[in-house]
N, C-alpha and C positions, 0 to 999 in steps of 0.2 A: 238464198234458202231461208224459210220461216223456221226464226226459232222455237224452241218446244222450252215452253213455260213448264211442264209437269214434270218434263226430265229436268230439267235445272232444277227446283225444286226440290225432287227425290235423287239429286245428285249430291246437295248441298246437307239435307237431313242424314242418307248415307257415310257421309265424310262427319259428321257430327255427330252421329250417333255412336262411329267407328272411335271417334278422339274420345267422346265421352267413355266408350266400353274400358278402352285402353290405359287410359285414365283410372279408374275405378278397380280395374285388376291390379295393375302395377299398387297403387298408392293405398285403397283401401283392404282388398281380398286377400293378396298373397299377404301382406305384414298380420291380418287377424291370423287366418292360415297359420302362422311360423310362430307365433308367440298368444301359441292359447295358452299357456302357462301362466299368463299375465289377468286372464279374462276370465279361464272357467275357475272351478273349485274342485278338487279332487279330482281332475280330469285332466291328464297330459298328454297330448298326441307329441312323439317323438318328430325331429325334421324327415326323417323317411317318410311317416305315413305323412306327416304335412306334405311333403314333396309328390306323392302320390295322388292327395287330395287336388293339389293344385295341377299337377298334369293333365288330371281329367279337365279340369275346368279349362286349361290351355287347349287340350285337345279338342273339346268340343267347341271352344271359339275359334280355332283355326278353320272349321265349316265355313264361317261368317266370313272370314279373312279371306280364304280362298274369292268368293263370294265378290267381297271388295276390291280387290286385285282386279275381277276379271271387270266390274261393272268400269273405275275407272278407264282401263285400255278400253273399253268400249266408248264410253263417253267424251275421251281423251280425243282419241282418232275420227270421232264424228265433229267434234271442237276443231281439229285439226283440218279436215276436209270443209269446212265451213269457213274456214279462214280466220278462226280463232285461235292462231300462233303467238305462240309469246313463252317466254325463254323461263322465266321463274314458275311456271305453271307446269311447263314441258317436264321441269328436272324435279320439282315437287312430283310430279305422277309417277315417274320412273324410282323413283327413291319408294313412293308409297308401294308402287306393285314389287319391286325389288327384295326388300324389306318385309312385306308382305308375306310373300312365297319362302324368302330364306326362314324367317320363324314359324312359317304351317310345314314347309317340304323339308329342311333342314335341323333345326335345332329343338322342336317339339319330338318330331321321330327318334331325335337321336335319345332325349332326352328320357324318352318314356321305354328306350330301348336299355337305358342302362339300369332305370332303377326295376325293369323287370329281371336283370341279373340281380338284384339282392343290393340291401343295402351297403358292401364291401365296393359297391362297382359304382356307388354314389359320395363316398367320401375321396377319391381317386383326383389328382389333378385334370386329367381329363375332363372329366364331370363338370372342375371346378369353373374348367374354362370356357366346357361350352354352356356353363350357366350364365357365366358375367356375359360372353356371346352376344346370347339371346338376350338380356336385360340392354343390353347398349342398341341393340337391334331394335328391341320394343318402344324404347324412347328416341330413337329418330323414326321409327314409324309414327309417333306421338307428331311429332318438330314437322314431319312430313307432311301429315294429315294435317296439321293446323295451317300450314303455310301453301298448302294447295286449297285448300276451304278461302282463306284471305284475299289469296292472289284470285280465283277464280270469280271470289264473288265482287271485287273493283271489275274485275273485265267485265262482269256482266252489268255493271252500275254505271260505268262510262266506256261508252262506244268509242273503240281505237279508229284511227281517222286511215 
C-alpha cells in the first residue's frame, strides 16, 4: 500500500499542535488564570471565578481533544493495517486516546458539574481530587503525545525491514 505523505504530515502537525496547546494551558493560561493578583492592579478574580474561567477554556479545548482521540485511532489502525506495527507507538496511541477521552468525557464534566453547585462544592475534597485527577492526566497526555509524535516520526525516517 502507497503511503500518504499529506496524512503523515497533518498527523504529525495534529500531535504537535495537540503537545503544544497542552503545553500552553497547563504551564502558561491556568497559572496567569490563578494568580491575577500578581499581574493586574486593583483587580482580583477570586480562585472560583478563576476556576470558572479556566473550565471554559478546558471545556472548549475538550472539542479539539475529542477531535484528536478520534483522528489518532484512525490513523493508528490505517498504520496498523499497513503493517506499520510497533509496540511504543501502539501504547503511546492508546495512552493518548485513553487520556484523551478521560479529561474531555470524565473529569472536565465533572469538574464544571461541581463548580456549577457554588463555590462550597469546589473547596470539597472531592473536587480536590478530581482536580490533581485531571492535571496528572493532562501531563501524560503531554508524555503521550510527545512519545507517539517521536516514535512515529523514526518509523517513518527508517523503513522497518
Amino acid at each position: 500500500m502507497k503511503k500518504n505523505i499529506y496524512l503523515d504530515f497533518a498527523y504529525f502537525i495534529v500531535l504537535a499542535a495537540t503537545f503544544g496547546a497542552v503545553l500552553v494551558l497547563g504551564a502558561i493560561v491556568a497559572p496567569v488564570i490563578f494568580h491575577t493578583d500578581q499581574i493586574t492592579v486593583n483587580l482580583l478574580i477570586d480562585n472560583y471565578n478563576a476556576g470558572i474561567i479556566m473550565g471554559e477554556i478546558f471545556h472548549r479545548f475538550s472539542y479539539w481533544i475529542y477531535f484528536v482521540a478520534a483522528f489518532v485511532t484512525l490513523y493508528e489502525a490505517m498504520a496498523y493495517k499497513m503493517g506499520q506495527r510497533d509496540a511504543i507507538s501502539f501504547v503511546a496511541a492508546v495512552t493518548v486516546v485513553f487520556s484523551s477521552l478521560m479529561f474531555s468525557a470524565v473529569y472536565v464534566p465533572k469538574i464544571l458539574a461541581m463548580q456549577a453547585l457554588g463555590p462550597e462544592a469546589t473547596q470539597s475534597d472531592t473536587f480536590e481530587n478530581i482536580h490533581i485527577a485531571s492535571e496528572i492526566d493532562f501531563k501524560i497526555l503531554a508524555l503521550a503525545l510527545l512519545v507517539l509524535f517521536v516514535r512515529r516520526l523514526m518509523i517513518l525516517r527508517v523503513p522497518t525491514r
